[in-house]
N, C-alpha and C positions, 0 to 999 in steps of 0.2 A: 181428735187431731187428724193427720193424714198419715196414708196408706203410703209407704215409699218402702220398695224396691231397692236393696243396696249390693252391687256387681260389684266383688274385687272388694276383699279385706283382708289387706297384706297389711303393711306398716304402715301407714295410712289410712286405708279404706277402713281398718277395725277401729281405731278407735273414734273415726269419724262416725261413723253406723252406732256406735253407742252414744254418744252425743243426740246421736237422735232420737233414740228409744229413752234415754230418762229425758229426755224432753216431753217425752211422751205420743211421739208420733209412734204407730204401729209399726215396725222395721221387720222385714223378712229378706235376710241375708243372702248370696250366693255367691261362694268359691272354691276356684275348680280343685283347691285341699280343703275337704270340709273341717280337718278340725282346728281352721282359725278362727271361723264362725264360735267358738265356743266362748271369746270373751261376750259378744254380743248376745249370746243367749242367757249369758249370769245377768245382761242388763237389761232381760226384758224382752228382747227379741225373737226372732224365728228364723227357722233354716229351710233352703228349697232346696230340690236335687239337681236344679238345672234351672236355667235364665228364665225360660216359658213359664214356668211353674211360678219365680219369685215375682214375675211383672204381671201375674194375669190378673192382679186386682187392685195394682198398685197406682193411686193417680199422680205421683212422682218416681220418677226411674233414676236414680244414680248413678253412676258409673264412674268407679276409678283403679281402669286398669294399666299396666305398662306405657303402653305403644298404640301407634296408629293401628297396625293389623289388628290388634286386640280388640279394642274398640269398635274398628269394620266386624270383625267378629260377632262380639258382644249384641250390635245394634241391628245387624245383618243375618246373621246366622250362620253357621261354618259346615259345609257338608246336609248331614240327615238334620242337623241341630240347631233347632229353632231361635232367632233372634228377639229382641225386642221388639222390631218392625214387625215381627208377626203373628205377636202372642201380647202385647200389651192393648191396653184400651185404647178406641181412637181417643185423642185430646189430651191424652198423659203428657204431663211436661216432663223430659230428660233433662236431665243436669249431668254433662259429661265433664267431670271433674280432674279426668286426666290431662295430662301434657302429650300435645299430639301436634301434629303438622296444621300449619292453618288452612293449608288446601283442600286439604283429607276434611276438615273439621267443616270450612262451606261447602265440600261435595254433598259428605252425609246431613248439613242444615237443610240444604234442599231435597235431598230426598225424604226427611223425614216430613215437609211441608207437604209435600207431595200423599205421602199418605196417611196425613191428619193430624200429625204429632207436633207438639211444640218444643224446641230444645233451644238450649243455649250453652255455649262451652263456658265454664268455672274451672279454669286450672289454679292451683291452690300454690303457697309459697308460704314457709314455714318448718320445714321434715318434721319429723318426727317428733319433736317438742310441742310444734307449732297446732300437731292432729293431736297429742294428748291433751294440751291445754284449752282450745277451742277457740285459739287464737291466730289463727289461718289467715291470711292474706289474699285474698280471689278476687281475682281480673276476670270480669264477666262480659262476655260478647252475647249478644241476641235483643231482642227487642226491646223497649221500653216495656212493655205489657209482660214478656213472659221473667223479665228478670222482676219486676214487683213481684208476680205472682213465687217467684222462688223466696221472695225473701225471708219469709218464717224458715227455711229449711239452710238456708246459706248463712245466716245468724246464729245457726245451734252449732254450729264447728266455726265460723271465722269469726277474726276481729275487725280488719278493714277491708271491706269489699266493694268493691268500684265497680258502676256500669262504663265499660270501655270503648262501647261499638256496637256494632253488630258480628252478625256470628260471622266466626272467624278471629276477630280483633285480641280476644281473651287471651289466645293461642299466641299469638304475634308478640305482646304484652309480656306473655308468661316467658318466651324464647329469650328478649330481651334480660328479661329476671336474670334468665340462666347467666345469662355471658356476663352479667355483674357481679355474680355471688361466684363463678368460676375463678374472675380476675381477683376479687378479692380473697380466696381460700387459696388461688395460688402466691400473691404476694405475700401473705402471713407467713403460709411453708415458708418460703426464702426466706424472710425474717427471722423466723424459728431456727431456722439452720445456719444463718449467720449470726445472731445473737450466741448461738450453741458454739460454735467454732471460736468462739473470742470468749468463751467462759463466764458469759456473763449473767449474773442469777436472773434467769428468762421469769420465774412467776413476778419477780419485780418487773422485771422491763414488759412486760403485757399490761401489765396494773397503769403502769403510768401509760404507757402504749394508749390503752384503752378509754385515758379520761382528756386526751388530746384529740387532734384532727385526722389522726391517725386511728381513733376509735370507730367500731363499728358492730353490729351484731353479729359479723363474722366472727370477729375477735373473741368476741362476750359468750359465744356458742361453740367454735372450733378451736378456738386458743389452748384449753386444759385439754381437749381430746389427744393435740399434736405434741404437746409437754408430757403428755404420760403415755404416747402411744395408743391410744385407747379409737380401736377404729371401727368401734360395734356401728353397725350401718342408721345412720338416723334419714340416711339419703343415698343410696350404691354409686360409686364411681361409675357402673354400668350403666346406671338411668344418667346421670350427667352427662355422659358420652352419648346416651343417644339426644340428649337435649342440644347438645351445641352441633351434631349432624345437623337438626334443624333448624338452630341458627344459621349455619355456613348454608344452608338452599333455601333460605329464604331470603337471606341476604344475598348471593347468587341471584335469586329471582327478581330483586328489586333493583338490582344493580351498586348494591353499596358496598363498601369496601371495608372490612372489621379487619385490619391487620393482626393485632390481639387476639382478638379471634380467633382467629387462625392456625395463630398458634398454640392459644390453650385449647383447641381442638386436638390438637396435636398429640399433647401434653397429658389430653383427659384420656385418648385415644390409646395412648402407649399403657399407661395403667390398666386399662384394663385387659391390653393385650396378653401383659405379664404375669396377672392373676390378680390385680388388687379391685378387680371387680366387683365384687362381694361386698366390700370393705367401705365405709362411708368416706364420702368425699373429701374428707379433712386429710386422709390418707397421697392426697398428691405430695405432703410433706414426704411420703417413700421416692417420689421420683424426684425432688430435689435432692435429696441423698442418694438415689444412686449414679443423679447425674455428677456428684459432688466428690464421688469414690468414698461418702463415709457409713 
């Protein structure tokens, strides 16, 4: 099979990277706490000490870490610390599977052309369900050629995966995601907290909730997290906060107007201010409540 390279196994990136090794590609891991690497080595896998080390033989490079700097990191090199651009084979296809800025994502498409590398961005949509089941959702920008050529490897973690553009587009695609899955985890909260305030037995009103026009995979995924409090991170309030930062400047950049937007920019922004950063997303149901006094 192939030789891939896997940057960044956090709550996603691992059990992506094991998806691939019982696929049976060769997987040689690296993250900067090594020992999350350790589900991927019960599956077959390998661990490097550093990015140069996991990409020097790798003919596909993955990556999925936080943020843009990450990424410029990751591909670039930070300091004494060798990048991808500098330690990978010429011709290796990247797969940057992070959520990142679509400007950041065509600067680094073109420099990676520039010095022989072929990449395309795959931001993924799903959390943490979505990366254990291998049911992922990826909005792919880059060529017609280099996304073929990914498709054995974007098949062993997702379920629908679309060519959307060129590089860049993925990113734009995935920003969009955000601002839908934000409006709708924050409409539920309100739900939840007004249903709750009028006493009314909530696992019934989501049941039927859920099998009307009002239904959604929000509902079907965040609904019992916000009825029982349960706010283990399948996705941090912190990463959704910087996701809709790059909604609001890309939309700024194109001149469109997201009043909504806007506000659960807001909304997403204050949560994390307060501490519920940590906490998965389902947890805006805390700032309807404290906007609620209850």
């Amino acid at each position: 099979m192939t030789t891939v390279a896997f940057i960044g196994l956090g709550i996603m990136g691992s059990p992506m990277a094991v998806h691939l090794a019982k696929a049976g590609h060769d997987v040689v891991g690296y993250n900067r706490t090594p020992a999350k690497a350790q589900p991927l080595v019960d599956a077959g896998g390998r661990v490097a000490g550093s990015v140069a080390e996991a990409v020097a033989d790798a003919e596909v490079v993955a990556v999925m870490v936080p943020d843009s700097p990450d990424v410029r990191d990751v591909l670039t090199g930070s300091g004494d610390t060798a990048g991808v651009f500098d330690s990978a084979k010429p011709g290796a296809l990247i797969i940057d599977f992070s959520s990142i800025r679509p400007d950041v994502t065509v600067e680094l498409a073109e420099q990676a052309a520039q010095q022989g590398f072929r990449i395309i961005d795959a931001p993924v949509s799903g959390s943490e369900a979505g990366a254990i089941n291998a049911a992922l959702s990826i909005m792919v920008g880059g060529t017609a050629e280099d996304f073929a050529a990914a498709g054995p490897i974007l098949q062993a973690v997702g379920k629908t995966i679309v060519h959307v553009g060129p590089n860049g587009s993925g990113q734009t695609v995935k920003a969009a995601n955000q601002l839908i899955v934000a409006a709708n985890i924050q409409v539920l909260a309100e739900a939840v907290v007004f249903l709750e305030a009028h006493g009314v037995d909530t696992t019934a009103a989501l049941k039927v909730l859920g099998g009307g026009l009002a239904g959604s995979k929000v509902l079907d995924q965040k609904g019992e997290k916000m009825l029982t409090r349960s706010f283990d991170p399948g996705f941090r309030i912190a990463l959704h906060h910087k996701d809709l930062g790059i909604v609001s400047a890309a939309a700024r950049e194109a001149g469109v107007v997201i009043p909504v937007g806007a506000v659960l920019a807001q909304l997403m922004a204050s949560a994390n201010a307060v501490g519920d950063g940590a906490l998965d997303h389902s947890a805006l149901l805390r700032g309807v409540e404290r906007l609620s006094g209850r």
